[in-house]
C-alpha positions as CSV (number, residue, x, y, z in Angstrom):
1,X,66.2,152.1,67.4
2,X,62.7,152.6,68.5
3,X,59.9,154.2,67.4
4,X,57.9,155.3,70.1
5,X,53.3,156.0,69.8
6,X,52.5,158.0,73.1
7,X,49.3,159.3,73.6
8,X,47.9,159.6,70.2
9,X,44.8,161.0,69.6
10,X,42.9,162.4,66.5
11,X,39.9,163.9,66.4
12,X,38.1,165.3,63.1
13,X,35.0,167.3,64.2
14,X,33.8,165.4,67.2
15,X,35.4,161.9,66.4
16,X,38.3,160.6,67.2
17,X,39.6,158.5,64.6
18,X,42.8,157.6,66.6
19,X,42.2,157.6,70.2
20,X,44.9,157.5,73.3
21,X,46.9,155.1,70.9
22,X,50.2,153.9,72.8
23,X,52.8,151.9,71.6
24,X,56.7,150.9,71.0
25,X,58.2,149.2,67.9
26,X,62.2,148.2,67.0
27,X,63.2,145.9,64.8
28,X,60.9,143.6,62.9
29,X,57.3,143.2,61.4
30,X,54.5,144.7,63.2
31,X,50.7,143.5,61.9
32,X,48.1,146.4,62.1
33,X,45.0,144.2,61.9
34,X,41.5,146.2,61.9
35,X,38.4,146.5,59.7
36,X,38.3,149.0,57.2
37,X,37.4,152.6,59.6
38,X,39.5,151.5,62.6
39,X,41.7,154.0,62.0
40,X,44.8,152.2,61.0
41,X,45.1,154.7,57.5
42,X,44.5,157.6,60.2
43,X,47.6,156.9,62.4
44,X,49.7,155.9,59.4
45,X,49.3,159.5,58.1
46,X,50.4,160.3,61.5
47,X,53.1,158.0,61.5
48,X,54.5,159.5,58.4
49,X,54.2,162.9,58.9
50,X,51.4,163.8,56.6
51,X,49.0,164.7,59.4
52,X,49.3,166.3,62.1
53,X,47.8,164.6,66.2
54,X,45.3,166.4,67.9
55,X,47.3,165.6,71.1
56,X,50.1,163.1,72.3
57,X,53.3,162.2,70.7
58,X,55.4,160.0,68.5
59,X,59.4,159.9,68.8
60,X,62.1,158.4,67.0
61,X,64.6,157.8,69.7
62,X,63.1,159.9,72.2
63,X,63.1,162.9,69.6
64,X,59.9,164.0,68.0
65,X,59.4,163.5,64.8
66,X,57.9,166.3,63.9
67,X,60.5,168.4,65.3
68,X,63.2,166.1,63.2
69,X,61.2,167.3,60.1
70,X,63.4,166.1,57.0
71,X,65.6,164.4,58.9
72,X,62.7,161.7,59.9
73,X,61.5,161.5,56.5
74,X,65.1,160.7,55.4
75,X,64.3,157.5,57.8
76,X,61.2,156.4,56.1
77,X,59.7,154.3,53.3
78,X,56.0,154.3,53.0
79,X,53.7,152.7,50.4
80,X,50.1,154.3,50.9
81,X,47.2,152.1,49.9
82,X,47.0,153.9,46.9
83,X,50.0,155.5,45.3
84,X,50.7,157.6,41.9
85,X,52.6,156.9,39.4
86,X,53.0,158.2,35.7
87,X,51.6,155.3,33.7
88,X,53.7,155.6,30.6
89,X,56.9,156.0,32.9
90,X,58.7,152.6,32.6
91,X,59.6,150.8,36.1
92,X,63.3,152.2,35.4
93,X,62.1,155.7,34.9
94,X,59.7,155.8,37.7
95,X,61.8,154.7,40.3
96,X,64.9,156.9,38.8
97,X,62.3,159.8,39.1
98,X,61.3,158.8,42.9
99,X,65.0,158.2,43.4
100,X,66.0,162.4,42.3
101,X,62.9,163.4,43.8
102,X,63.9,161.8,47.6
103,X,67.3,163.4,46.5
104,X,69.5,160.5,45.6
105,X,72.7,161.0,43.6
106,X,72.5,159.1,39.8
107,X,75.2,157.1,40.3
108,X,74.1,156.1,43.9
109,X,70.3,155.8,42.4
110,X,71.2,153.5,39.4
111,X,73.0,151.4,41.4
112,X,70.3,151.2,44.2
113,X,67.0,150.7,41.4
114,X,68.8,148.1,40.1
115,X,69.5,146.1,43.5
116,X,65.8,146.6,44.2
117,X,64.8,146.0,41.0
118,X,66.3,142.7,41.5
119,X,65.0,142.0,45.0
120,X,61.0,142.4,44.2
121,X,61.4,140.6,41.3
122,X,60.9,143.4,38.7
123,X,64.3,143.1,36.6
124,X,62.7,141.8,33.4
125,X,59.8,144.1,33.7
126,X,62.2,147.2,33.8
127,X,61.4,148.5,30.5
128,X,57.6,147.7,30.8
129,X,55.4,151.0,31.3
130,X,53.7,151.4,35.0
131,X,50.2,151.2,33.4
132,X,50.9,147.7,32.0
133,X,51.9,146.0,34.9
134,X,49.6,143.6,36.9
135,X,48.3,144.7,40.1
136,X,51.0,142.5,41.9
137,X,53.9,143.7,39.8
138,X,52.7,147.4,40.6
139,X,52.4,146.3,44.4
140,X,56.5,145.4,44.2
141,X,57.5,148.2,42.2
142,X,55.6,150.5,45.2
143,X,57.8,149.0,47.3
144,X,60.8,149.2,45.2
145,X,59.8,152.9,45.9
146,X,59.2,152.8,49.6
147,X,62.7,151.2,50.2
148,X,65.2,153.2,47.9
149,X,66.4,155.4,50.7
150,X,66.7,152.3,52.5
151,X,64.9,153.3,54.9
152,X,65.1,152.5,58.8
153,X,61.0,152.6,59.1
154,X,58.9,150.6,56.4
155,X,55.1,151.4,56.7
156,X,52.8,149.8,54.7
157,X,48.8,150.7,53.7
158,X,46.8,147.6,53.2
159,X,50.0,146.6,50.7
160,X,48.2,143.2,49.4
161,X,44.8,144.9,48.6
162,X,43.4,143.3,45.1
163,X,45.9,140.7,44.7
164,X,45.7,137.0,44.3
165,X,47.0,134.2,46.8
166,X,50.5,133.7,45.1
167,X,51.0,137.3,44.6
168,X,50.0,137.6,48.4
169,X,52.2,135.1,49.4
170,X,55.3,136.8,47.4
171,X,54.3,139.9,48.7
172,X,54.8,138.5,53.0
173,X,57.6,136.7,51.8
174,X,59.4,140.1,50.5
175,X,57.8,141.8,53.4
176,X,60.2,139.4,55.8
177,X,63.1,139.4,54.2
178,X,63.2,143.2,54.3
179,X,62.3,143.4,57.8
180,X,65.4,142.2,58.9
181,X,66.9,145.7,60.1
182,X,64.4,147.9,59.8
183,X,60.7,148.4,61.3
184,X,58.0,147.6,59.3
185,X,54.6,148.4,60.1
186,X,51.8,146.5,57.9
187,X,48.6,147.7,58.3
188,X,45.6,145.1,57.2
189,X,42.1,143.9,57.1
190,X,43.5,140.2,55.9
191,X,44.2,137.7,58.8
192,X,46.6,135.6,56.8
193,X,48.7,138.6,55.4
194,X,50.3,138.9,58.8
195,X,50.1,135.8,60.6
196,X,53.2,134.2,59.8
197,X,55.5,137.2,59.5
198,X,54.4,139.9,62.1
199,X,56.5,140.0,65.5
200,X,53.9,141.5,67.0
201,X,50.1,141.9,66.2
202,X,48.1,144.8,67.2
203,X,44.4,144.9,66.9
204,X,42.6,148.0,66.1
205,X,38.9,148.7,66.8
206,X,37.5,152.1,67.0
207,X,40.8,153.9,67.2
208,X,42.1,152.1,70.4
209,X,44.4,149.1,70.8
210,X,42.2,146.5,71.4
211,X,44.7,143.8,72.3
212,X,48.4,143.4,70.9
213,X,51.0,140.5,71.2
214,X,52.3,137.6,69.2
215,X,49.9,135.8,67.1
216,X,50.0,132.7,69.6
217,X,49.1,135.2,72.6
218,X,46.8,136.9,70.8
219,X,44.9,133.1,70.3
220,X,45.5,132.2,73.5
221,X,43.6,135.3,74.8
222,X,40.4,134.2,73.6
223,X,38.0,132.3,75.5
224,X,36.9,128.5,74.5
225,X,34.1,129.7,71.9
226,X,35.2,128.2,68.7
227,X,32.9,125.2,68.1
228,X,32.9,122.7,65.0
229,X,29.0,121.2,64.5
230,X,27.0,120.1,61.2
231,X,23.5,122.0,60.0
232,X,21.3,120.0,57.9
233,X,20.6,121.8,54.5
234,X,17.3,123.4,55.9
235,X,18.7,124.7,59.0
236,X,22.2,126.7,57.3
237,X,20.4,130.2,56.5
238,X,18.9,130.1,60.4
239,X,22.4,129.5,61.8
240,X,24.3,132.0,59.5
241,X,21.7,134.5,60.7
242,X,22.1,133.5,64.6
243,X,25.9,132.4,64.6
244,X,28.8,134.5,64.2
245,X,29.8,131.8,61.4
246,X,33.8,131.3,60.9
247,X,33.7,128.9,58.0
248,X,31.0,126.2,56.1
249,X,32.3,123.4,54.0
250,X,29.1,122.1,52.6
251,X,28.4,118.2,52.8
252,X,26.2,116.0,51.6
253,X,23.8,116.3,54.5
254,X,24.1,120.1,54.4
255,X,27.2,121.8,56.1
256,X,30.3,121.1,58.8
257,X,30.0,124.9,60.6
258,X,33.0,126.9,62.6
259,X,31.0,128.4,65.1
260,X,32.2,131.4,67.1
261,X,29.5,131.2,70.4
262,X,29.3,131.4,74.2
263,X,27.4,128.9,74.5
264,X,27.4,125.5,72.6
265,X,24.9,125.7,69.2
266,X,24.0,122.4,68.1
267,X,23.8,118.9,69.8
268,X,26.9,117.5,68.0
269,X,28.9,120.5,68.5
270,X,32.7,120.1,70.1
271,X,35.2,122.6,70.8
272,X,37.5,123.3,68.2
273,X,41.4,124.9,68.8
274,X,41.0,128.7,67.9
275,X,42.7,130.1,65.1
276,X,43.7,133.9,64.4
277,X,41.1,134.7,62.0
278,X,38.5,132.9,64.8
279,X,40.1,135.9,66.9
280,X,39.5,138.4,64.4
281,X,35.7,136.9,64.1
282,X,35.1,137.3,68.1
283,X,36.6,140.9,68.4
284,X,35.5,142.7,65.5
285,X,31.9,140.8,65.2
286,X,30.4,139.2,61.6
287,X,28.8,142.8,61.2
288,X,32.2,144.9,61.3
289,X,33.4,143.5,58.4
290,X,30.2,143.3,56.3
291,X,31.7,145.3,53.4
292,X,34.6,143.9,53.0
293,X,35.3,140.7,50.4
294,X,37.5,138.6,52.9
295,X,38.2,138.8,56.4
């Protein structure tokens, strides 16, 4: 069971938004990890059929998927970063409508909604209407809808945008226990979304792998560069503007910096273990990821 990236490029104008993207997935949670523009939503669309490549290839099983047509969709789940719903549907009747509309049987879909219902956590909410659910709730009943086909390929478009740390924490939870059989691809801009759960990490800078592996490989292919040193208050502002700047904690003689630098900042500075949002910090640079609330 793999699902096989050879190749892929995609160009809009004169700009490749995917470029020469190659890669293999079976079983298991895969992390797309990229600022927002890298082109993870780009390949997604690619990935589910909705776009078309410029040039190069994706297969399920050595068959390509846009030759399988229906028959790949019939394999897929996918919860886009932001999907529709009819707000005074209640969670029952949405997903029952989702369920006819992917052609599921009544009996079959009744017995599958409630199943799901019951796996994202939804069952007393079943009568609620879609427009009065919290962002979290509307998060799980998306993928309520992604898996009713129970599908062999999970993809996933920034899943855990907007919500809080507990609902995030659910949400990779849920994430890992469906990945059991099935692929799942996650793509995000949040380190910690991914870190504990993904089998493999890929990250994505201007359209082109950057780097991929396990979180630990991905860590221990960065350099020594992640510092720990203290800034008196006067001197904070000066380093945030010349240091890419992983993390203050503010003290009572200013602040205890995590320094991302090639060279060592401050006097008192000493080399601190790396972590994966470090990583993230020396790839993408303080600057890519400027207009987004959290890395």
């Amino acid at each position: 069971m793999d699902l096989t990236i050879t190749h892929l490029t995609k160009e809009f104008g004169g700009f490749r938004a995917v470029n020469d993207f190659d890669f293999t997935m079976s079983c298991g949670v895969y992390g797309l990890l990229g600022v927002n523009g890298a082109g993870k939503t780009t390949l997604m669309r690619m990935l589910t059929t909705l776009m078309k490549p410029t040039s190069g290839c994706i297969t399920w099983d050595g068959e390509d998927i846009f030759a399988m047509d229906g028959k790949y969709r019939k394999l897929l789940g996918y919860l886009p970063q932001d999907y529709g719903f009819y707000p005074d549907f209640s969670v029952w009747d949405y997903l029952m409508y989702i369920a006819s509309l992917k052609g599921i049987r009544p009996a079959v879909a009744k017995q599958r909604v409630k199943e799901l219902l019951h796996q994202v956590g939804l069952t007393k909410a079943r009568n609620q209407k879609m427009k009065t659910l919290s962002g979290g709730m509307k998060r799980r009943a998306g993928i309520a809808q992604a898996m009713l086909n129970d599908p062999r390929i999970l993809i996933l478009d920034e899943p855990t945008a907007g919500l809080d740390p507990s609902e995030r924490i659910r949400f990779r939870n849920l994430i890992s226990e469906l990945s059991e059989d099935r692929i799942v691809l996650l793509s995000t801009h949040i380190v910690s979304d991914i870190e504990y759960i993904a089998k493999q990490i890929i990250l994505m800078k201007d359209g082109s792998i950057l780097i991929s592996g396990t979180a630990e490989e991905i860590i221990a292919s960065m350099p020594e560069r992640v510092w720990c040193c203290t800034a008196a208050k006067g001197r904070i502002e000066e380093a945030l503007k010349t240091f890419q700047v992983a993390n203050v904690k503010t003290v009572p003689a200013g602040a205890e910096l995590r320094v991302i630098s090639d060279q060592k900042p401050a006097e008192d500075a000493v080399l601190a273990e790396p972590t994966l949002e470090d990583v993230f910090l020396y790839y993408f640079g303080e600057r890519s990821g400027e207009d987004d609330d959290t890395l």
